[in-house]
C-alpha positions in Angstrom: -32.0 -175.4 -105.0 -33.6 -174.3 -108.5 -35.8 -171.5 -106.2 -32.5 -170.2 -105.2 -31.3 -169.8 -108.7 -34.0 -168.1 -109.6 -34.2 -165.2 -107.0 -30.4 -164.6 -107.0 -30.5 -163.0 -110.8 -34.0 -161.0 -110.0 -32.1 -159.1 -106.5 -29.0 -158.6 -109.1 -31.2 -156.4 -111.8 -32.9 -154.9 -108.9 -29.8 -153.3 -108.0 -29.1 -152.4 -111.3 -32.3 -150.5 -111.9 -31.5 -149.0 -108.5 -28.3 -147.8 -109.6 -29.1 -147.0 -112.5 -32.4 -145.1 -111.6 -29.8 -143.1 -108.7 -27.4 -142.3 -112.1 -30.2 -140.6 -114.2 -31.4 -138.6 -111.1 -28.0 -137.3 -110.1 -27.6 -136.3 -114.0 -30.9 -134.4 -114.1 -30.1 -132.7 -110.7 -26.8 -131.6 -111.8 -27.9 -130.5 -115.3 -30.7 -128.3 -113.5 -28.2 -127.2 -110.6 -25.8 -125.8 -114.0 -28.5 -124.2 -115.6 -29.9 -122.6 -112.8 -26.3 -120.2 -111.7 -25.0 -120.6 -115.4 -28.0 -120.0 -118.0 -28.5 -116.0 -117.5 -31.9 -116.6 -117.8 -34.4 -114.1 -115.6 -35.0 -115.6 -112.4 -31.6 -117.2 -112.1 -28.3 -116.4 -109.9 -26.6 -115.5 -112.6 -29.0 -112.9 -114.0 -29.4 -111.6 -110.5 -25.7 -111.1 -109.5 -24.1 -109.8 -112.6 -20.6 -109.3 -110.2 -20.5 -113.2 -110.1 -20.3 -113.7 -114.1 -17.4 -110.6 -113.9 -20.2 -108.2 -115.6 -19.5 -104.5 -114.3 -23.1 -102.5 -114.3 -22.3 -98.3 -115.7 -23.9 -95.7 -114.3 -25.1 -93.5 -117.3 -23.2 -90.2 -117.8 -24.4 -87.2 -118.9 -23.8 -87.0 -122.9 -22.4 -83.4 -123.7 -25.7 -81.1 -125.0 -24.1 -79.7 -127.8 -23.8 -83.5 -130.0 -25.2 -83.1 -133.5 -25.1 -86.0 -136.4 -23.7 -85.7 -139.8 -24.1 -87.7 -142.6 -21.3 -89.3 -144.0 -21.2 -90.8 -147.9 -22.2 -94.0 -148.6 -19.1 -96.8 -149.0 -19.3 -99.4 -151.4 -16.2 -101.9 -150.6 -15.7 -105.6 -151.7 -14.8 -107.8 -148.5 -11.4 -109.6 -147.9 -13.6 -112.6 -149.6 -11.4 -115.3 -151.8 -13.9 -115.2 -154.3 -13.6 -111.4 -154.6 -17.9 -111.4 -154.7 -19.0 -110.3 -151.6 -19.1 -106.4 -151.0 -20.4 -104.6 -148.0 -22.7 -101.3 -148.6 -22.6 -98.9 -146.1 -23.9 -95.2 -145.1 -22.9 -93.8 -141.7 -24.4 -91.2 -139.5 -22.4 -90.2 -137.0 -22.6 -87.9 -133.8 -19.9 -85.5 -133.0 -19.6 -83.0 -130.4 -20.2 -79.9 -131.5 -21.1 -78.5 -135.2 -17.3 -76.9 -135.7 -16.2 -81.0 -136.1 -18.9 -81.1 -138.9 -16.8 -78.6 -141.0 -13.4 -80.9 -140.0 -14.8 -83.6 -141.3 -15.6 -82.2 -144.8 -12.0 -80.9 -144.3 -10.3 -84.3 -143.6 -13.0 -86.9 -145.7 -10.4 -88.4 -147.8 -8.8 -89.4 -145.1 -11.8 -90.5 -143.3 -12.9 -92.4 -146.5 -9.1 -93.8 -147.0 -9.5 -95.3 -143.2 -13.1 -96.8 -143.4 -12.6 -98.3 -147.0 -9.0 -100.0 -145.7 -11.2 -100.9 -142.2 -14.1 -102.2 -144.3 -12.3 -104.1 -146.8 -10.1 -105.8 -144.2 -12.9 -107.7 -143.2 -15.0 -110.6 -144.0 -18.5 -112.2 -144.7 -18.1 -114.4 -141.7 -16.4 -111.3 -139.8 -19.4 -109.2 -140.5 -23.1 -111.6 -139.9 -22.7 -112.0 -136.3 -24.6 -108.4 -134.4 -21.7 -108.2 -132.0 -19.2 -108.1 -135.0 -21.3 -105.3 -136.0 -21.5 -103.7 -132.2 -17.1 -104.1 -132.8 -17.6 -102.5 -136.0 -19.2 -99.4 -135.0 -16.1 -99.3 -132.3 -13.3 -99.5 -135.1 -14.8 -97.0 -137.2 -15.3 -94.5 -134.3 -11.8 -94.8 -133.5 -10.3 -94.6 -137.5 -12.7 -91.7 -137.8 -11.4 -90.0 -134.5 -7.7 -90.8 -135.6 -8.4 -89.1 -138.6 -9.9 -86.0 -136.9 -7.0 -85.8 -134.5 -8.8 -86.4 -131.4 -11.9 -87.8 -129.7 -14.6 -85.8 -131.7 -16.7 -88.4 -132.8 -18.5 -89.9 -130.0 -21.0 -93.0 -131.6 -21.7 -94.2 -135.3 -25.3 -95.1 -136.1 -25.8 -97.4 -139.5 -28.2 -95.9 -141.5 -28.1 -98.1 -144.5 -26.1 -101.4 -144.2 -26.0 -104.0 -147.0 -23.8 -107.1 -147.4 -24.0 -109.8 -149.8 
């Protein structure tokens, strides 16, 4: 009757390295299943069909032939900090779509200037580190410039000098 005793605990921790064993290998083949379609990564599903993740891919347009670049001034604008210490530096080029915009913009700079200081000063530190904040950035000033200009004459922005501290 001892041998008995002795077996029955040994078949029970068996068991629970058994289950326990099954546990870790569903958890790794799950984890691997998720990173595989989720991760983006070249090679995976996800990466090969962009559709699935709601990604749309653009054919590229033709860009009118008659864009030049201007340089605007630089902008030197404390940041919406609580502190009041943190400034962003800024020069812009930007591309418009023909050269008779060039001479609008020297027309309407104060207002230009008025809407990218108020744009710029709106934001913050933490607003501003992140490269897709900067990406949105470059969209916001686009449009404040083209509201300025009455119209869609700027097409894209290009930082040619950006310091914030």
């Amino acid at each position: 009757m001892a041998e008995d005793d002795d077996q029955q605990p040994k078949k029970k921790s068996k068991l629970k390295l058994i289950l326990l064993l099954f546990f870790v290998l569903l958890l790794l083949g799950g984890g691997g299943a998720w990173y595989y379609f989720f991760s983006g990564l070249p090679g995976s599903r996800a990466a090969a069909a962009p559709e699935a993740t709601g990604e749309t891919r653009t054919i590229p347009q033709e860009e009118p032939k008659d864009l030049t670049t201007t340089v605007l001034p630089t902008f030197l604008v404390n940041l919406a900090d609580p502190l009041g210490r943190r400034y962003i530096k800024l020069t812009l080029e930007v591309e418009v779509v023909n050269k008779e915009v060039i001479l609008e913009i020297e027309k309407q700079m104060p207002k230009i200037r008025d809407g990218v200081i108020m744009l710029l000063s709106s934001k913050s530190y933490a607003d501003l580190m992140p490269t897709e904040s900067k990406i949105v950035l470059k969209d916001e000033l686009v449009g404040r410039i083209n509201q300025a200009l009455g119209g869609p004459k700027v097409t894209r922005i290009f930082f040619t000098d950006l310091v914030i501290q």
